[in-house]
C-alpha positions as CSV (number, residue, x, y, z in Angstrom):
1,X,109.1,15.4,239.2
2,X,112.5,15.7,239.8
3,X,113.9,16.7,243.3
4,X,110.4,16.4,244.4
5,X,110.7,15.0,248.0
6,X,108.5,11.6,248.3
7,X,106.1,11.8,251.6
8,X,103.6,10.5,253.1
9,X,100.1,12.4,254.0
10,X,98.3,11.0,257.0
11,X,95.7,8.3,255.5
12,X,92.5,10.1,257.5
13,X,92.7,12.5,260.7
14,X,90.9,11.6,263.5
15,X,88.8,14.4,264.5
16,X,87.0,12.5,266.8
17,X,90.3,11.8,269.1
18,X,91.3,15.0,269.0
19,X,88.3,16.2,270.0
20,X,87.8,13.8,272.9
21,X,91.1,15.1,273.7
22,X,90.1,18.4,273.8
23,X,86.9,17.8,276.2
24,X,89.6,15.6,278.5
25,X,92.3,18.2,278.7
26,X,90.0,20.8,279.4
27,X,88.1,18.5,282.3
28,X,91.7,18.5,283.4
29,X,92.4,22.1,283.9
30,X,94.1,23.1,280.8
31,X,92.5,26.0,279.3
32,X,92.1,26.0,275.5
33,X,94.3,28.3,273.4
34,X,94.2,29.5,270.0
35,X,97.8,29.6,268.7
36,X,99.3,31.1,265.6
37,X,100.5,28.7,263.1
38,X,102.9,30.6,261.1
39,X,105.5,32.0,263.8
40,X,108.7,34.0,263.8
41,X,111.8,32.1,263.0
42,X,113.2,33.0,266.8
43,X,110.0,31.0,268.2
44,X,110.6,28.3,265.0
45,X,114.3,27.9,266.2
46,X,113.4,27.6,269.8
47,X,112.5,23.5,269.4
48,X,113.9,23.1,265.7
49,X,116.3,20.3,266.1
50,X,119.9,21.8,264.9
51,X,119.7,18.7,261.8
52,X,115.8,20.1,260.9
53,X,114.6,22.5,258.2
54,X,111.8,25.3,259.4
55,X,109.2,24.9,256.7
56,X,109.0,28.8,255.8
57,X,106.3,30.8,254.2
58,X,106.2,34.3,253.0
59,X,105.0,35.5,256.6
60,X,107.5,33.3,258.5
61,X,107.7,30.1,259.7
62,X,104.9,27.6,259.5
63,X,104.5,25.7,263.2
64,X,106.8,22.0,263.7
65,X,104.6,21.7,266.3
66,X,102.3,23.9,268.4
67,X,104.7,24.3,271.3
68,X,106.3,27.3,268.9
69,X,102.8,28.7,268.8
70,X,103.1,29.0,272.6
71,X,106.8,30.3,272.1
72,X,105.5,32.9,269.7
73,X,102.0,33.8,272.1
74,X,105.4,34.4,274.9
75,X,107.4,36.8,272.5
76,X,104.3,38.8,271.7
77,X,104.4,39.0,275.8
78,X,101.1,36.8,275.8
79,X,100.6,35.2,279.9
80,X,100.3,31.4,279.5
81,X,99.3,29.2,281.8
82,X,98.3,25.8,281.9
83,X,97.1,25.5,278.0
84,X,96.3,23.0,275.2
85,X,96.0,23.9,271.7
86,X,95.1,22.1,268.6
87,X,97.3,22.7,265.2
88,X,99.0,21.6,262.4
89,X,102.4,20.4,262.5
90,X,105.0,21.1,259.4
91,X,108.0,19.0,259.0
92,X,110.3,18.5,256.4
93,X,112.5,15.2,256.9
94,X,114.9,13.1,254.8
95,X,112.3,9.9,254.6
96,X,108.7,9.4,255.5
97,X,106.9,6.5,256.9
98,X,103.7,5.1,258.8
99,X,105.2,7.6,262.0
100,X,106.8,10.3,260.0
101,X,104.4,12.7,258.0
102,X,105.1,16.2,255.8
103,X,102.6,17.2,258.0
104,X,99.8,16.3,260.6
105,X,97.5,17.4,263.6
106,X,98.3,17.2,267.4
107,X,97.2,18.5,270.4
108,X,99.5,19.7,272.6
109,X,100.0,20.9,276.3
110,X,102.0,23.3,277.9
111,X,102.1,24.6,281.7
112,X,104.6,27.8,282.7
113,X,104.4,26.3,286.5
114,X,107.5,23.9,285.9
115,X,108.1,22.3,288.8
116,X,108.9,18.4,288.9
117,X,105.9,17.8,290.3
118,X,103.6,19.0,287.6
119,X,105.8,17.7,284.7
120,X,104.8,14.0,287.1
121,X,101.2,15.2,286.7
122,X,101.2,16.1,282.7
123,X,102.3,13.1,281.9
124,X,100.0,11.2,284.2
125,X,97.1,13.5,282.6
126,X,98.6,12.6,279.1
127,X,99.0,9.2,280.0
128,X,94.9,8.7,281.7
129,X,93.9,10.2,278.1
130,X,96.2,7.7,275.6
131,X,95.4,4.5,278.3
132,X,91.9,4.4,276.8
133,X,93.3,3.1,273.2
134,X,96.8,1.3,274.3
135,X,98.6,0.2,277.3
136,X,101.2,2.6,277.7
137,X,104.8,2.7,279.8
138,X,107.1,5.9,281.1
139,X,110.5,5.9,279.5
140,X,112.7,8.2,281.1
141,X,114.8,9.6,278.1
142,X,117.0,12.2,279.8
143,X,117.1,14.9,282.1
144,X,113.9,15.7,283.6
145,X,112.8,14.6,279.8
146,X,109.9,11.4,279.1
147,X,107.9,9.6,276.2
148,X,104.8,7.7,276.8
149,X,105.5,4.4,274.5
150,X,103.0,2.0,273.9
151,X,103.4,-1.4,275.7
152,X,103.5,-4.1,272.7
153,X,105.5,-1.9,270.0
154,X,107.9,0.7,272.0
155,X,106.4,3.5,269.3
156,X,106.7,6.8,271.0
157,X,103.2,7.9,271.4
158,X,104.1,11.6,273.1
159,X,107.3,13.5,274.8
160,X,107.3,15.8,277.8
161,X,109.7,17.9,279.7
162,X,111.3,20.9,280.8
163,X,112.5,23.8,279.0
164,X,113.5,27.7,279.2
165,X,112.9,30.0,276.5
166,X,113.4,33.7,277.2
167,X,114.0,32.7,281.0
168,X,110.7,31.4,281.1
169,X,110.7,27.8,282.4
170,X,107.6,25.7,281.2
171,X,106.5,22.3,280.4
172,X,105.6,20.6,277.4
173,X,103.6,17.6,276.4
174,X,102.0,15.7,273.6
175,X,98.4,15.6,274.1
176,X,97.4,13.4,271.5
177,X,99.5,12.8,268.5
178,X,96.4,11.2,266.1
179,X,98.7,9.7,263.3
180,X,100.8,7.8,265.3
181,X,98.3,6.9,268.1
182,X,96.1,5.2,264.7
183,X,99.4,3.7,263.7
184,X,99.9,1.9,267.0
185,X,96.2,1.0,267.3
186,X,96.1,-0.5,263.7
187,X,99.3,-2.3,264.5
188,X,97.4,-4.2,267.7
């Protein structure tokens, strides 16, 4: 087909994972959140990187990741507080590979107490939860900004930080991340 963009669909999700990360998260105090997955374009812009494409529908945008979910649960003047949520995530992107997908799952964390000190303990939760399938290291990557990378290959396994939408300050994580955590762990 011509024009048609060539991507790649994750091979199989892993329920499973996400699940156990689900029952972890939760045993770690984040409370479990349904989020939407299509979302206004001012949530959609809010993490879109200024070189991305929001994937749009007729009723808006669908969700890059669930952290716009969150965004959107904030504009709809929804109190969050320390939350995981599982959804879908839509990207469109100039080339696809084994860590880049049209589209995938991922459970993902956010906490609206942003302090230093609980960004530390996110990714030390995060970190507890992706130790049980890799070794893992802390790269700091910027300003109050971190990925959790596997030890052997350097892949990027989840990101967390600080940022303000709205003046609300929060924190946001990858929980688990199943394509590329079954990349890394198929690469071992």
């Amino acid at each position: 087909m011509a024009g048609a963009r060539n991507f790649m669909e994750p091979k199989n999700i892993d329920y499973r994972k996400l699940a156990a990360g689900l029952d972890y998260y939760e045993s770690c105090g984040y409370e479990y959140m349904e989020v939407p997955w299509v979302v206004s374009g001012e949530a959609e812009s809010a993490t879109l990187p200024p070189d991305a494409t929001a994937t749009s529908v007729q009723y808006g945008d669908l969700v890059g990741s669930a952290e716009q979910g969150f965004i959107e649960l904030l504009l709809r003047g929804r109190t969050i507080l320390k939350a995981c949520t599982i959804t879908p995530c839509f990207r469109i992107e100039d080339s696809y590979d084994e860590l880049h997908h049209a589209y995938f799952m991922k459970l993902e964390l956010i906490d609206t107490d942003a302090t230093p000190e609980n960004l530390q303990r996110m990714i030390s939760d995060a970190r507890g939860f992706l130790q049980q399938y890799v070794d893992t290291d802390i790269e700091a990557t910027g300003d109050s900004t971190y990925d959790i990378v596997d030890t052997k290959h350097c892949i990027e396994l989840g990101s967390y930080g600080i940022r303000t939408f709205n003046d609300t300050a929060y924190i946001y994580g990858t929980g688990i991340a199943p394509p590329r955590l079954d990349t890394v762990i198929n690469k071992q």
